[in-house]
Structures are given as C-alpha cells and as structure tokens.
N, C-alpha and C positions, 0 to 999 in steps of 0.2 A: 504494500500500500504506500502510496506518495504521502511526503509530509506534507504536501501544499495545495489539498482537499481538504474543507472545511464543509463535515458534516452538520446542517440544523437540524437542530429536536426544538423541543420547547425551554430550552432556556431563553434569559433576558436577551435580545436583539444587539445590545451592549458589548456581552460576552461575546458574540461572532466578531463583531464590529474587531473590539481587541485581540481576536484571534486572526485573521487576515494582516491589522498591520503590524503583529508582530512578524509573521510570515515575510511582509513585504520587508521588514525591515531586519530583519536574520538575512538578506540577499534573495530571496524566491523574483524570478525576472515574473511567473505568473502565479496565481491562486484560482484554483476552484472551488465555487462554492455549490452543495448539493443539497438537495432536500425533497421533501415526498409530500403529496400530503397536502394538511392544514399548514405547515412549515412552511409551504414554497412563499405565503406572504412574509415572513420573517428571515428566508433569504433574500427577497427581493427589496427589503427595506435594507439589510446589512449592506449589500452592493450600491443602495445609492446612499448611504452616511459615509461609507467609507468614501466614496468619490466624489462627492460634494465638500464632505466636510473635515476630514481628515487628510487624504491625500490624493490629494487636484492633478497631480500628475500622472495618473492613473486611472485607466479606461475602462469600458464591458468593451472587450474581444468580439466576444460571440456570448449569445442564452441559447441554449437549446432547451426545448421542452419534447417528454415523452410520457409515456404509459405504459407502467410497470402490471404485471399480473404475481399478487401477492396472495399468497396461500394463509388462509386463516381456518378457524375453528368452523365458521360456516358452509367452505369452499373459498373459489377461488374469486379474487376481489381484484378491479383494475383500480392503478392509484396513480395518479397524477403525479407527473417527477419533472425538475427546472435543473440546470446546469448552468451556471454564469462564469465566465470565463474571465480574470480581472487582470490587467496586466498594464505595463510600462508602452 
C-alpha cells in the first residue's frame, strides 16, 4: 500500500485536511484521497480546504468517480466511490 492515499471514514474533515499536508510536506510530489460512501462529501471538502486554504500551490489532477459492489450481511450492495488526485 502507498503512503500517499488518504483513506476517509468518519472522522473530523480537519484530520484529513492535516493528513494530506503532512504528506505534501514529508516531499509526496502527489496524494490521493479515497473514500466510499457517505464519506465521498468529506473527501471532497478535504480537497478543496487543503487547496484553497492551506496550500494554493496545489491542484485536483484528476476525480474519478466509481461503483464498488460490497458484500454485506444482506447480499451484495453497490456503493458509490471518488478518487481525487492532488498534486504540484
């Protein structure tokens, strides 16, 4: 696994936020950020604080959006997945 994917769950938006520019600022030339779900709006705030407001020198690459098939207790469930791609 790459160090410079940046899995969201439900923590504070904050914690991503600090997790990225520590990332960028350890040398990572990119960071991706992933998530599933109810998540993908709290990856998609993290990508735009860190870019607006933290580090201006620093772009979305590329988002890709997909559709995962996740196995649960009930069967199988499709779940919404983003991919932000943030780099120099």
């Amino acid at each position: 696994m790459q160090d410079n994917i940046i899995f969201v769950g439900t923590k504070p938006v904050m914690n991503y936020c600090l997790a990225v520019v520590t990332q960028f600022n350890s040398g990572a030339d990119e960071v991706i950020i992933k998530a599933r779900g109810k998540s993908i709006v709290r990856a998609v705030d993290t990508a735009e604080i860190v870019t607006r407001q933290f580090l201006s020198d620093v772009v979305k690459k590329n988002v890709s959006i997909s559709t995962d098939s996740v196995e649960t207790d009930e069967g199988t469930t499709n779940v919404s997945s983003i991919e932000i791609i943030l780099g120099h």
